[in-house]
N, C-alpha and C positions, 0 to 999 in steps of 0.2 A: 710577272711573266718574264722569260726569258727571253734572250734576243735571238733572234733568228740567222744564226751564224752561218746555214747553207745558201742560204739568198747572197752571202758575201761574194762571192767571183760574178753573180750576174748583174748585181749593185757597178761591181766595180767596170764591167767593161760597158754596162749601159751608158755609166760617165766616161769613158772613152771615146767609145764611137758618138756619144752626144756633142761632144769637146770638141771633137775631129770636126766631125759634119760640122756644125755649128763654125767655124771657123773655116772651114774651105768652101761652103757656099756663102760666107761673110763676105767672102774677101775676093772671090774671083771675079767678081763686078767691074775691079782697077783693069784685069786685063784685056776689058772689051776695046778699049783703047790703049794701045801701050802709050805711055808717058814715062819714058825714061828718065827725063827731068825731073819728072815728080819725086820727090820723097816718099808720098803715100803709097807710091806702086811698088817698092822696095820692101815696106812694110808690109804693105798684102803678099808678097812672095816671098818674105823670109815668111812670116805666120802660115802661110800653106805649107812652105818646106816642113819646117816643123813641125805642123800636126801633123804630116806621113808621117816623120821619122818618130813623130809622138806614137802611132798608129803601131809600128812596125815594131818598137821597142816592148810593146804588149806581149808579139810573138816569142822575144828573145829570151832566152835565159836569164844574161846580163842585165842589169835595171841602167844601166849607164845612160844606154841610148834616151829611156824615158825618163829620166832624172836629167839630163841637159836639154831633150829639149820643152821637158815644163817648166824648166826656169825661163826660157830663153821666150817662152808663149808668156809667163805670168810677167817678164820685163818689157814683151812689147804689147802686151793687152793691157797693161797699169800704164806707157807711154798715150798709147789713146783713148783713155779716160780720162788722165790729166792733161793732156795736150791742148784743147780748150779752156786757157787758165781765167780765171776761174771756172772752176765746175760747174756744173747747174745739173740738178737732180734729176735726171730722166729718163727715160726708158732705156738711153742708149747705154747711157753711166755704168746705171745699175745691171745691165748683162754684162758689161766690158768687167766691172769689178766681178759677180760671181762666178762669172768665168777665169777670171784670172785666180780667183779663190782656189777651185776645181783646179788649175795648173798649179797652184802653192801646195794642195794636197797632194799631188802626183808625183812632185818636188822632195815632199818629207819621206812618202811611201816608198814611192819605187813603183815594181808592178805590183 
């Protein structure tokens, strides 16, 4: 059987908007308190900047915008999966890594 090559643009943006959402209601918990000091509140506001600009590079022509900033999601969502060194296998792991997976393809692809 063949693959189903018209499903390809709503395959692609359903991992968009899943990538997006999934990472700006991840992370906007830091800003119920600002902690400026924190490290991890830097981290949740660069990873939300990014996924707009992930978001908005969909819209573009250009693949630029979503080829920097999937890299820039898959180096800080691979920082907080190994940040607790050692690892331990867990629910949390395992979405930070497929998720960062999902920005490593958006990385190679483009839109």
């Amino acid at each position: 059987m063949k693959p189903l090559k018209f499903l390809d643009k709503i395959a692609i943006w359903m991992l968009k908007l899943s990538l997006a959402g999934y990472l700006i209601l991840a992370n906007t918990g830091y800003f119920r308190s600002i902690a400026i000091t924190d490290l991890q509140f830097y981290i949740a506001l660069a990873v939300v900047v990014l996924a707009v600009l992930f978001l908005l590079g969909g819209f573009t022509s250009n693949q630029g915008l979503t080829v920097i900033s999937s890299i820039g999601i898959f180096l800080l969502l691979l920082y907080k999966a190994l940040t607790p060194w050692p690892p331990t296998l867990s629910n949390q792991f395992l979405v930070q890594i497929v998720m960062a997976a999902v920005a490593l393809v958006f990385a190679s692809r483009g839109n």
